[in-house]
C-alpha positions as CSV (number, residue, x, y, z in Angstrom):
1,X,0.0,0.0,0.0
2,X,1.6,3.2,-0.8
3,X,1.7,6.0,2.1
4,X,2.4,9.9,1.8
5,X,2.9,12.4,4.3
6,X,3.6,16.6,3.6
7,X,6.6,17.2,6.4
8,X,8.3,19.8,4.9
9,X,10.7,21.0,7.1
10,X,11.9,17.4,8.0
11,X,14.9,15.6,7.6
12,X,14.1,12.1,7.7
13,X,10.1,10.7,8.1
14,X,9.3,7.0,9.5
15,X,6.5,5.3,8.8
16,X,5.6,2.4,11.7
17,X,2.7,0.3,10.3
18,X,1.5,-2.8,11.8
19,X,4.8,-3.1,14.1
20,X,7.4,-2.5,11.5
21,X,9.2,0.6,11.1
22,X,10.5,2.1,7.4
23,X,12.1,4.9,6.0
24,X,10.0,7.4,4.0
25,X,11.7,8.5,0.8
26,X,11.2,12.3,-0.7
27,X,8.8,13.0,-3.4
28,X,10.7,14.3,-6.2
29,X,7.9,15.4,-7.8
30,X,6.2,17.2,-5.0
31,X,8.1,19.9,-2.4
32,X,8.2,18.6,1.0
33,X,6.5,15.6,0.7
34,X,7.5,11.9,1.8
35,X,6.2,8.6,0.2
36,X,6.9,4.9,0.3
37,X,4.7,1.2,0.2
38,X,4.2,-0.9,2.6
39,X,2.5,-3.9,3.4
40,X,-1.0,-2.9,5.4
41,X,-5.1,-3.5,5.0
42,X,-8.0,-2.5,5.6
43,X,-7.8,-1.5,9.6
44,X,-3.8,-1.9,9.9
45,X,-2.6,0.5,12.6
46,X,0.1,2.9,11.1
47,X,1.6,6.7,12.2
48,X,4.7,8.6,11.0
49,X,7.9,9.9,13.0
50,X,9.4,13.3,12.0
51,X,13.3,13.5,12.3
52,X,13.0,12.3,16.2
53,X,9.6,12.7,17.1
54,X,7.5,10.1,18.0
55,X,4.8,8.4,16.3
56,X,2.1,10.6,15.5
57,X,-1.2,9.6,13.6
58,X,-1.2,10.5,9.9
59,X,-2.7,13.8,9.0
60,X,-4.9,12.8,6.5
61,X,-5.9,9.8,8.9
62,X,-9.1,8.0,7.7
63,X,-9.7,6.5,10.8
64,X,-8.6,7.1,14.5
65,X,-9.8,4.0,16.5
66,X,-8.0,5.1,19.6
67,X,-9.0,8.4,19.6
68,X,-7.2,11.7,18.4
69,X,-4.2,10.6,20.4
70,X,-3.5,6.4,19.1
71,X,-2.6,5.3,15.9
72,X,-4.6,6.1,12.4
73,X,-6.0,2.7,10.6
74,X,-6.3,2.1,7.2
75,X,-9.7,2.7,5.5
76,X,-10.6,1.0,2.5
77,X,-13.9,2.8,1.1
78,X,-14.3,0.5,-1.8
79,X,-15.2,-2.2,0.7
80,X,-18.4,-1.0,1.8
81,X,-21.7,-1.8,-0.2
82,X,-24.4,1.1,-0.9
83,X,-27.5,0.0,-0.8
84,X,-29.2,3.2,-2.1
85,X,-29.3,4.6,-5.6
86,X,-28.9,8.4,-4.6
87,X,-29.3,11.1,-7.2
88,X,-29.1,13.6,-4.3
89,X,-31.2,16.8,-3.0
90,X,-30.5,20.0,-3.7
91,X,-31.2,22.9,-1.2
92,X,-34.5,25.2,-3.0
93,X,-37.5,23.7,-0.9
94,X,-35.5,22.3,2.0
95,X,-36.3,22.2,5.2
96,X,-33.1,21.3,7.6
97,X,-33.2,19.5,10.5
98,X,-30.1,20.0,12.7
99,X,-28.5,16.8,15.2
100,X,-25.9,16.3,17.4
101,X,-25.3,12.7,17.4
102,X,-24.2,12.3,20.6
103,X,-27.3,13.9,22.5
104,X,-30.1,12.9,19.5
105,X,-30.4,9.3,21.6
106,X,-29.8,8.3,25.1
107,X,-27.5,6.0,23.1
108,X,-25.5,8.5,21.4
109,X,-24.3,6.9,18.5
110,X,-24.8,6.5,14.5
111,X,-26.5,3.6,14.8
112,X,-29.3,5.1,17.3
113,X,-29.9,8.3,15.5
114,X,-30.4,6.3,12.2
115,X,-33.1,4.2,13.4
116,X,-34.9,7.6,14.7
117,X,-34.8,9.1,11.0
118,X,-38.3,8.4,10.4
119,X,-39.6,10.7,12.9
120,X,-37.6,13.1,10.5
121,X,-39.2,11.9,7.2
122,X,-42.9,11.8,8.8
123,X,-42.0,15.7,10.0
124,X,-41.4,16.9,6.9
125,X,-37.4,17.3,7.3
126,X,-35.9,17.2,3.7
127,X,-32.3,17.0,4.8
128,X,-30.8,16.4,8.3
129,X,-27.5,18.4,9.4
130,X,-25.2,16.4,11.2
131,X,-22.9,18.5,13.7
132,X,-19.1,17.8,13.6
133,X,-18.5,14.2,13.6
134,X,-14.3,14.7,13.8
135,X,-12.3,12.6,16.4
136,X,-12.0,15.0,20.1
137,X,-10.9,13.9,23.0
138,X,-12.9,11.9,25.2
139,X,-16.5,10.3,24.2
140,X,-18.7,13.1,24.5
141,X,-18.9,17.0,22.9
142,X,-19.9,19.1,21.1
143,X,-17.2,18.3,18.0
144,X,-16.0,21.8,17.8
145,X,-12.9,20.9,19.0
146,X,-11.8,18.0,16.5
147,X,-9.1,17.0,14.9
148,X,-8.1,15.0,12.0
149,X,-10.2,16.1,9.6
150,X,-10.6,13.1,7.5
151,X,-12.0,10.4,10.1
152,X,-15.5,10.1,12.0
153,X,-14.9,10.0,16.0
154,X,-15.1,6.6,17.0
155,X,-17.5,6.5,20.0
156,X,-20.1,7.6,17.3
157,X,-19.4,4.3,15.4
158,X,-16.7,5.3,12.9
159,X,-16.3,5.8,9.0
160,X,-18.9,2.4,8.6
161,X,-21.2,4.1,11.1
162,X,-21.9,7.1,9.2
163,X,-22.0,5.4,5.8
164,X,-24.8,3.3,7.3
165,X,-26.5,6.3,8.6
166,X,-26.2,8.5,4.9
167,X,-27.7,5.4,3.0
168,X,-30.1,4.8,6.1
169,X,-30.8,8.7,5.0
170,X,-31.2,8.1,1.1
171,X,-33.3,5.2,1.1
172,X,-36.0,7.0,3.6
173,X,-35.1,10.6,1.1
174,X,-33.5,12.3,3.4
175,X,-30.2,14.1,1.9
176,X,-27.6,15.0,4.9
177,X,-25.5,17.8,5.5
178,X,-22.2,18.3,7.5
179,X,-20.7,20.4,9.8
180,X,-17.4,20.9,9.4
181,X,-14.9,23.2,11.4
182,X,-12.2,24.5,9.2
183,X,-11.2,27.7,10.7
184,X,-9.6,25.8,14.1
185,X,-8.7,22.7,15.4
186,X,-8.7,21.2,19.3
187,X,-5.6,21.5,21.4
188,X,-6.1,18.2,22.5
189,X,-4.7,15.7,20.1
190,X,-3.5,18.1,17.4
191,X,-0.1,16.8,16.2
192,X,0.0,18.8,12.7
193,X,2.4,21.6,14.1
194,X,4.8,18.8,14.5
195,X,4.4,18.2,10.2
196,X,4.2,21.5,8.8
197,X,2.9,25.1,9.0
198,X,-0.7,24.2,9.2
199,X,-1.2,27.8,11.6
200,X,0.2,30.9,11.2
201,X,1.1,34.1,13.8
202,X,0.4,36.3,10.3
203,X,-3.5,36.3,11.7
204,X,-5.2,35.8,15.9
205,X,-8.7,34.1,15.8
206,X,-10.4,33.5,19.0
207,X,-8.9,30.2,19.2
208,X,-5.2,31.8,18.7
209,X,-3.1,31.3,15.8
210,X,-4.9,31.3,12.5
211,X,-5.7,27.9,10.3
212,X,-2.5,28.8,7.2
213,X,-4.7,30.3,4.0
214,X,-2.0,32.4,3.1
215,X,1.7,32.5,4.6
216,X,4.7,30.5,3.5
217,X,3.3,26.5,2.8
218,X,-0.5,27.8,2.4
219,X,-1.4,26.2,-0.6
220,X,-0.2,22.7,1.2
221,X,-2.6,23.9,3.9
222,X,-5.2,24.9,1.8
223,X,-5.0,21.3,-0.3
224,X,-5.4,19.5,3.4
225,X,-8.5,21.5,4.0
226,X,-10.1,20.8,0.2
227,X,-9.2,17.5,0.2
228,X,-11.2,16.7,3.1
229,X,-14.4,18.7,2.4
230,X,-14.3,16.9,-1.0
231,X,-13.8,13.5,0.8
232,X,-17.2,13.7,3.1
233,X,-18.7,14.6,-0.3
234,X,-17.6,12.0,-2.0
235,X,-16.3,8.8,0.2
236,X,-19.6,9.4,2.5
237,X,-22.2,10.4,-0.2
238,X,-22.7,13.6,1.9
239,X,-24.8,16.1,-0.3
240,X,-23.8,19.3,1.9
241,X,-21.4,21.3,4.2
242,X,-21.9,23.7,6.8
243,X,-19.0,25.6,6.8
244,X,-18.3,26.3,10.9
245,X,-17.5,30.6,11.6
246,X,-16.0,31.4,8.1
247,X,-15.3,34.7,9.5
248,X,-12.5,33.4,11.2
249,X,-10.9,32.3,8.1
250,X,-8.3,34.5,7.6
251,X,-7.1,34.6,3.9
252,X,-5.6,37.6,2.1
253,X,-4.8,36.3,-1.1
254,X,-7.1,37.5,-4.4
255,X,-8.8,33.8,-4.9
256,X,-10.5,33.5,-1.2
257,X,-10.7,29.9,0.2
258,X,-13.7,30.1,0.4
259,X,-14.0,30.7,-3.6
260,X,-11.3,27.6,-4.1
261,X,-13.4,25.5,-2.2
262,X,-16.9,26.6,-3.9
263,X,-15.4,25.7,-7.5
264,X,-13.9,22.6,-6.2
265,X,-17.3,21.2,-4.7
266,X,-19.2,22.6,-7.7
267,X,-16.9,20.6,-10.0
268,X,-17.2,17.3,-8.1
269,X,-21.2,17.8,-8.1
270,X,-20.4,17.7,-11.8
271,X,-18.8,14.6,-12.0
272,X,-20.8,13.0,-9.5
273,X,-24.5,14.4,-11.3
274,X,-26.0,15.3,-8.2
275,X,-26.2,18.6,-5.5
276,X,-23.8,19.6,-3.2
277,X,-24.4,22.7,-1.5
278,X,-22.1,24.9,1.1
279,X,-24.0,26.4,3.5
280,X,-21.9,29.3,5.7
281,X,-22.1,30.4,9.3
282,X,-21.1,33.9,9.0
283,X,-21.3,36.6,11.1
284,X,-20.5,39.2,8.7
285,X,-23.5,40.2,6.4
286,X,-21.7,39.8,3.3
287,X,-23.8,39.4,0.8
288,X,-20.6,37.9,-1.5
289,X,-20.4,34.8,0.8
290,X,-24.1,33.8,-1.2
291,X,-23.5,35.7,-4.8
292,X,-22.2,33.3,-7.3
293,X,-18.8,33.5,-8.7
294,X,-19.9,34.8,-12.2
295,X,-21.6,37.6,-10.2
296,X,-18.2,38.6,-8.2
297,X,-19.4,36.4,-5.3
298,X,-17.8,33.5,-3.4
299,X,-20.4,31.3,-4.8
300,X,-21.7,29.6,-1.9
301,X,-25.2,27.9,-1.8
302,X,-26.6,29.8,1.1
303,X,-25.2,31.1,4.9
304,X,-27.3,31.2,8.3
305,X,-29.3,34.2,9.0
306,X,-28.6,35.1,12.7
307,X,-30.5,38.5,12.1
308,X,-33.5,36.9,11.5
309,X,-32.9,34.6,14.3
310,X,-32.2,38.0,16.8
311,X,-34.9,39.9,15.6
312,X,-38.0,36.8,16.3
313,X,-36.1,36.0,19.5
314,X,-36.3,39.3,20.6
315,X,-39.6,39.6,19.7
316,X,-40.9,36.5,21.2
317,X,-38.7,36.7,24.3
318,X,-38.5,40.5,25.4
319,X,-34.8,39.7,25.7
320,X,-32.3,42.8,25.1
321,X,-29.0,42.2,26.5
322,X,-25.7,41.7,24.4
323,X,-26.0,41.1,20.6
324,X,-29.9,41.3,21.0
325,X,-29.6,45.2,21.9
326,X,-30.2,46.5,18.8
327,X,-33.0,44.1,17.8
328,X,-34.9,45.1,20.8
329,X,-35.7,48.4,20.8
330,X,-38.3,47.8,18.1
331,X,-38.3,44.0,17.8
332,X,-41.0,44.0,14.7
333,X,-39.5,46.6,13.0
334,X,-36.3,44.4,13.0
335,X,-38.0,41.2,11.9
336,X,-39.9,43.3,9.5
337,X,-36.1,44.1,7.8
338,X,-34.8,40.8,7.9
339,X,-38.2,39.1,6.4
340,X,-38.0,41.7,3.6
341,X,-34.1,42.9,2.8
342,X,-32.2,39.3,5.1
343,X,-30.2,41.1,6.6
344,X,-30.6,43.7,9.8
345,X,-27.5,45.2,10.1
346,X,-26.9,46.1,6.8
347,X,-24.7,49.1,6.7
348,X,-26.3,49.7,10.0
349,X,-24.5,50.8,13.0
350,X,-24.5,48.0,15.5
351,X,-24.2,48.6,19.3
352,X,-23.1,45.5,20.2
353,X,-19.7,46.0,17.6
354,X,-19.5,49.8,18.2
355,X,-19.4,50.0,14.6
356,X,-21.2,49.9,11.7
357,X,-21.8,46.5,9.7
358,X,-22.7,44.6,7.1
359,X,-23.5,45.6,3.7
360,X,-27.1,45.3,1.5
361,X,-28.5,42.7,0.2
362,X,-29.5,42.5,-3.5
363,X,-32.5,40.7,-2.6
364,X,-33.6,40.5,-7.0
365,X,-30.3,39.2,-7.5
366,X,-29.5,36.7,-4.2
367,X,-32.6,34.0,-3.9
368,X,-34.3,34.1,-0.5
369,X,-33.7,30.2,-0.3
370,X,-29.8,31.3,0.3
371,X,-30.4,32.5,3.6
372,X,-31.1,29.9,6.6
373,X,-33.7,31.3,8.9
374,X,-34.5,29.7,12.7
375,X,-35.6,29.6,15.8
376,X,-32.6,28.0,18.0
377,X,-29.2,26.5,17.4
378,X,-27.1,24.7,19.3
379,X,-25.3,27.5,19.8
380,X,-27.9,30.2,20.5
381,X,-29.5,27.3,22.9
382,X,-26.3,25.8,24.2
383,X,-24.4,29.0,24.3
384,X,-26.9,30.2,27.5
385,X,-25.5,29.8,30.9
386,X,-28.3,27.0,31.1
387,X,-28.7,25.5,27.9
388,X,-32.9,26.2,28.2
389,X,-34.7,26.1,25.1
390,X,-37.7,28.7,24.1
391,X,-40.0,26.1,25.3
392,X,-38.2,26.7,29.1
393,X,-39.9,29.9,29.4
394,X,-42.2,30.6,26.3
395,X,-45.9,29.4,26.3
396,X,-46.9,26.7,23.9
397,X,-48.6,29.7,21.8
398,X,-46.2,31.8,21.7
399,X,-43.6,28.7,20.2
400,X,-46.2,28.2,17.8
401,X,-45.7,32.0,16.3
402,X,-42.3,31.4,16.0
403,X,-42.5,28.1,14.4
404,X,-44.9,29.9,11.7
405,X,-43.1,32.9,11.4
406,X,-40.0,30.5,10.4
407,X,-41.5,27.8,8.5
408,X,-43.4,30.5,6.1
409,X,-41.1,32.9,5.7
410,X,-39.0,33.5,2.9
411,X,-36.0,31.2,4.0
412,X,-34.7,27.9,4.2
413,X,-35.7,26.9,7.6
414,X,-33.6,25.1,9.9
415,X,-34.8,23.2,12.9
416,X,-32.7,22.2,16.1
417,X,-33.6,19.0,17.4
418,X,-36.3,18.7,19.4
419,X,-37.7,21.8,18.8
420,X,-40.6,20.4,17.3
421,X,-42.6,18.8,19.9
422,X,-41.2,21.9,22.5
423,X,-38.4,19.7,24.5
424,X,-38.1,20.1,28.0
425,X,-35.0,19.0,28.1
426,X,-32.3,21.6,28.0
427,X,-28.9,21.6,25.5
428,X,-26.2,22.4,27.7
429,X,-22.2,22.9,27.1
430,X,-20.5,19.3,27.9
431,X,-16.9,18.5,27.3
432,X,-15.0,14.9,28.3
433,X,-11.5,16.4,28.3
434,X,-9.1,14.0,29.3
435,X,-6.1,16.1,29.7
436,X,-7.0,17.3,33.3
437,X,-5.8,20.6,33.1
438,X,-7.7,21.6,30.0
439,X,-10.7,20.3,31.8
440,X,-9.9,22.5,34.3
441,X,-9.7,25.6,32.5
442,X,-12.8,24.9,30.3
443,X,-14.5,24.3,33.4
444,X,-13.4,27.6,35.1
445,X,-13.6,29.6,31.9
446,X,-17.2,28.7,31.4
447,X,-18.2,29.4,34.8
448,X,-16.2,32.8,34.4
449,X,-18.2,33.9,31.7
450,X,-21.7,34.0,33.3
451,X,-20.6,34.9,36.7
452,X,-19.7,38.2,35.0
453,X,-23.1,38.4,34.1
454,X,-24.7,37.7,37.3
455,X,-25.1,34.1,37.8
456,X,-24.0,32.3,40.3
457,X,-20.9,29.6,39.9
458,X,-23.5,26.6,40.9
459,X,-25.9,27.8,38.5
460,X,-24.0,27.5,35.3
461,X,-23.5,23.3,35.0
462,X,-20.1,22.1,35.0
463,X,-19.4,21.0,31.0
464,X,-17.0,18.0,32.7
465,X,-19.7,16.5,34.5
466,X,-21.5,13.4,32.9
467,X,-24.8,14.8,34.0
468,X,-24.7,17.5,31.7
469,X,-24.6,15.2,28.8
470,X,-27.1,13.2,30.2
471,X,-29.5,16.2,30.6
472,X,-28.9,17.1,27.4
473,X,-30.0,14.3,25.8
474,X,-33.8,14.2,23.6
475,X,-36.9,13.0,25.5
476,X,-38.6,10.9,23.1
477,X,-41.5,9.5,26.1
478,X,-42.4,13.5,25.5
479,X,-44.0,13.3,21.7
480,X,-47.3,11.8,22.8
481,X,-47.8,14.2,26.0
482,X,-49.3,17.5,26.0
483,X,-48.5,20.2,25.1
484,X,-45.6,18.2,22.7
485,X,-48.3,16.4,20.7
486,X,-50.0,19.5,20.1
487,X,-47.3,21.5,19.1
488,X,-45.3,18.4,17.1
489,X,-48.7,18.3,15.2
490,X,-48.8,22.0,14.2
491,X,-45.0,21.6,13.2
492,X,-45.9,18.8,10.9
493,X,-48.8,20.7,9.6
494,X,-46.8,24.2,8.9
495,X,-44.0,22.1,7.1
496,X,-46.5,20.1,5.2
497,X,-48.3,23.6,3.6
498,X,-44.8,24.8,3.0
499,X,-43.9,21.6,0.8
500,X,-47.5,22.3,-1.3
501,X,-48.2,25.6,-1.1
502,X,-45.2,27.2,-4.4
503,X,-45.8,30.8,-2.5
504,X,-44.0,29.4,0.5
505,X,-40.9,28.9,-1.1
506,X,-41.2,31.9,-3.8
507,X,-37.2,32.8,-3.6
508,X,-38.1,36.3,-4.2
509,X,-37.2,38.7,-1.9
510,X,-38.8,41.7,-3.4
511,X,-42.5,40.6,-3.4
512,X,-43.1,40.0,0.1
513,X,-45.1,42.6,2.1
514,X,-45.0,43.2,5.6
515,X,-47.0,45.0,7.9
516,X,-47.0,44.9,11.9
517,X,-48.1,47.0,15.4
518,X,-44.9,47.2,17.6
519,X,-47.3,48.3,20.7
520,X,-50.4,46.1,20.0
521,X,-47.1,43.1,19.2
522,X,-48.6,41.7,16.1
523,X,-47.1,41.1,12.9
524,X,-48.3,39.8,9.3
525,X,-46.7,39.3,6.2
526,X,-48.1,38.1,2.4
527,X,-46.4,36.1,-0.2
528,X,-48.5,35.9,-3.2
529,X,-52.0,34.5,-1.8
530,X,-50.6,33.7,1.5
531,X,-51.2,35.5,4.4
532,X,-49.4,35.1,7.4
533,X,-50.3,36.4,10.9
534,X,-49.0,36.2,14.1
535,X,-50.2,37.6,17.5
536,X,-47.7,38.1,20.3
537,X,-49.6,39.9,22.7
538,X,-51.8,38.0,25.3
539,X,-54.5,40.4,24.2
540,X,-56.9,39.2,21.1
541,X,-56.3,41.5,18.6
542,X,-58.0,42.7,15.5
543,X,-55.6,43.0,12.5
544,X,-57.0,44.7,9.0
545,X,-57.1,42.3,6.0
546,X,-59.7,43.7,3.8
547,X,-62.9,42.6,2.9
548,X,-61.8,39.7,0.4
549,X,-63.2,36.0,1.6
550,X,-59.6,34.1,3.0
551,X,-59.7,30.4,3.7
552,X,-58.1,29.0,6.8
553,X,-55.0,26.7,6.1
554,X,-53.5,26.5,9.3
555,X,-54.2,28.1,12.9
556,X,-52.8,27.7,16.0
557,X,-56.7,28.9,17.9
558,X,-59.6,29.5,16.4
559,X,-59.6,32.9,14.2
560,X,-62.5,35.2,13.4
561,X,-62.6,35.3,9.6
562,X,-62.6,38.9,7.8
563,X,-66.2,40.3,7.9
564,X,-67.0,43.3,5.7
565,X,-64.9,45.7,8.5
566,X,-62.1,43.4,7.2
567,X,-60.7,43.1,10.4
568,X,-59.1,39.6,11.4
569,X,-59.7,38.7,14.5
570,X,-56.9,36.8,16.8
571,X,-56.2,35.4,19.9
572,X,-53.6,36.2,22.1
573,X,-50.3,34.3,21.1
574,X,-51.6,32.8,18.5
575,X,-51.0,32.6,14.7
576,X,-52.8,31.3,11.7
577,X,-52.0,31.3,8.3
578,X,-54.8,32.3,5.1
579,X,-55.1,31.9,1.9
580,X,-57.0,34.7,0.2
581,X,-56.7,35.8,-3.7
């Protein structure tokens, strides 16, 4: 079997594999890389020793069965069997459905979450969005902190686990996207430093030195990172990526990464005759991220829409503090923006920055299918000192107006798990650190952060505690008790008009109207025939529609149809959606 390793700055590169110990010879057709055969299979244990150094696992490992510290195996894709023919799903008239493995089932594996896909497919879910599945330290997390970027952590079930789970996905037509993390990797178990210049001092991220896109031995760097976002897409029949914080990839040459890696996966979906899509988290309201490359864009397929996210919590919630400030001093104003232009702050002076931000978008010319809009994430959920959901503190009404304000708007919508039967169970931050001291500071750090803002140290869970996990872990006794039935029902009902009704998924921008009262707290919008309505207030209230007869498609109470005042009369926190020509 031949093996290949970039160590550019070495002298001499060993490969052990299965016990025995060769010398590496030097590529003389590549700088700085080493190459040589060796006798190995599918599942032989192998790593490489630079100059002195011990044996570290490969790189470009396929497989770490030990964890991000032990040996890399040998993968041999051509040995498993698909079972699904798979012409793939492309991302206009999605609706996401966003999992962590780990918490999905008690169980916490591949295995478990596949056999709960058709909860997904009888929802309405078109594709499911797997968080990071790279090895980290430890059994459980949240996968932000991965390493080797080629291999599936093995307490999921490993590389067979999650090709079981894709064609488990494709038979029940389900397509599945990734989360992948390209902009950092964990300090646990990250041995690339010791190979090459895979970071760089040139740029600081939050996470210190910056992920090499453009110092000396970038374009090594930048190979690593392409070659395994094209590998989940093509070894594991993935049909998407989301691309984790692309803001923190820092790249200052004229072709962006981010362009590199859009004309790469648009090539391979090419070859392979079916969608692949790149979906962006991005905090910087960009429009370029989502304009295509013929247009001057980065040509990525769409990007999450945390302004729309802000503006409906704010509006739902009443909450103000940190990055919601601006949203809240006239929430339905703000979600009036976002519904209509995508972006809040664009141009905008933002409070929460101390700067302005952001940029507009061409909504004729960028499809509102580009933007992901929601009501949680894992890390607007996970990312509170407690982990509570909406449904902690939100009555079952006022969930259902968010739900309907999501599901009918004008973007792709993306649901985090659990959301749609109103979990009770929380979505804490956990961590299974095995380096002690690292454990230590996450555990402090965390604890740090929301005693600043008023909580006290035994209120905010310790992430090294199994019993956070636990806790974190989906209910599933809760879908056939009230209030979950009732409001899994209405989620199944809203995504089920959005898949029939066209006007739902109209990607134009442009042509949809808004209208709301920020005192009286309601707020209505229309895309072609369909009317949309939802009351916040716990007062009834009596919206104007005009005279013209509407037909109920879906209502969360009882509604008072238009009479010849045209008024619409609503219950408190309640919605309902019309059709009326």
């Amino acid at each position: 079997m031949y093996f290949e390793v970039w160590a550019p700055q070495a002298s001499r590169v060993t490969l052990q594999c299965d016990g025995a110990t060769r010398a590496l010879g030097r590529d003389p057709e590549r700088a700085g890389w080493w190459s040589g055969e060796a006798e190995a299979r599918d599942g032989s244990r192998y790593g490489f020793a630079v100059d002195d150094g011990p044996v570290l696992p490969d790189p470009r490992s396929r497989r770490q069965p030990d964890g991000p510290d032990g040996l890399s195996a040998v993968v041999d894709h051509g040995r498993h069997t698909w079972r699904t023919d798979w012409a793939g799903r492309a991302l206009p008239g999605a609706v996401l459905y966003e999992l962590h493995v780990g918490t999905y089932t008690p169980e916490g594996t591949l295995n478990a979450a596949a056999e709960r896909l058709g909860h997904l497919v009888e929802l309405g879910v078109t594709h499911v969005e797997l968080m990071p599945l790279c090895p980290f330290p430890g059994r459980h997390g949240w996968g932000y902190e991965g390493v080797s970027l080629w291999a599936v952590h093995e307490p999921y079930g490993g590389p067979e686990a999650l090709k079981r789970f894709v064609d488990r996905a494709h038979a029940l037509g389900l397509g599945v996207v990734l989360d992948v993390v390209h902009n950092h990797l964990g300090p646990s178990g990250n041995y690339l430093p010791a190979f090459g210049p895979y970071f760089t001092d040139t740029h600081q991220t939050p996470w210190g030195s910056a992920v090499n896109l453009d110092a000396p031995g970038s374009d090594e760097v930048r190979a690593y990172l392409l070659g395994s976002a094209l590998a989940w897409l093509r070894d594991y029949r993935i049909d998407g990526l989301r691309l984790d914080a692309v803001h923190a990839l820092r790249d200052t040459r004229a072709c962006h990464f981010l362009e590199e890696l859009s004309t790469a996966v648009d090539a391979l979906a090419a070859d392979l005759g079916r969608p692949l899509s790149l979906i962006a988290e991005s905090d910087l309201n960009d429009p370029r991220l989502v304009t295509p490359r013929a247009g001057g864009g980065l040509g990525l397929h769409a990007q999450w829409s945390d302004d729309f996210h802000h503006a409906l919590h704010t509006a739902v919630t009443g909450e103000a503090q940190g990055y919601y400030e601006d949203f809240a001093r006239a929430p339905f104003a703000a979600l009036a923006k976002t519904l209509t232009g995508g972006y809040f702050h664009d141009g905008t002076y933002s409070s929460f920055r101390g700067r302005t931000h952001g940029r507009p978008l061409d909504r004729t010319g960028v499809a509102a299918h580009r933007l992901l809009g929601y009501t949680q994430t894992h890390d607007q959920v996970g990312n509170r000192a407690q982990g509570d959901r909406l449904s902690a503190t939100l009555s079952p009404g006022l969930l259902a107006c968010a739900a309907a304000l999501m599901l009918t708007g004008p973007f792709t919508p993306m649901l985090f798990m659990g959301e749609e039967w109103a979990a009770g169970t929380p979505w804490q931050f956990f961590t299974d650190h095995t380096d002690t001291e690292l454990a230590e500071a996450v555990r402090r750090g965390r604890r740090r952060e929301f005693t600043a803002h008023g909580w006290a140290e035994e209120e905010v869970p310790d992430p090294q505690d199994p019993a956070t996990r636990d806790r974190s872990c989906l209910d599933w006794s809760e879908l056939d008790r009230e209030p979950h039935a009732r409001v899994l029902s209405w989620y199944r009902d809203l995504i089920a008009l959005r898949h029939t009704q066209p006007d739902l998924t109209d990607p134009d921008l442009s042509d949809i109207k808004v209208a709301y009262d920020e005192e009286a707290r309601w707020i209505g919008f229309r895309r072609g025939d369909v009317r949309v309505v939802a009351n916040l207030s716990a007062k009834s209230a009596a919206i104007p529609l005009g005279p013209r007869r509407a037909r109920v498609l879906a209502a969360w109470e009882p509604v008072e149809l238009p009479g010849a005042d045209g008024l619409l009369h609503v219950p408190g926190e309640s919605c309902v959606v019309l059709e009326q020509g």
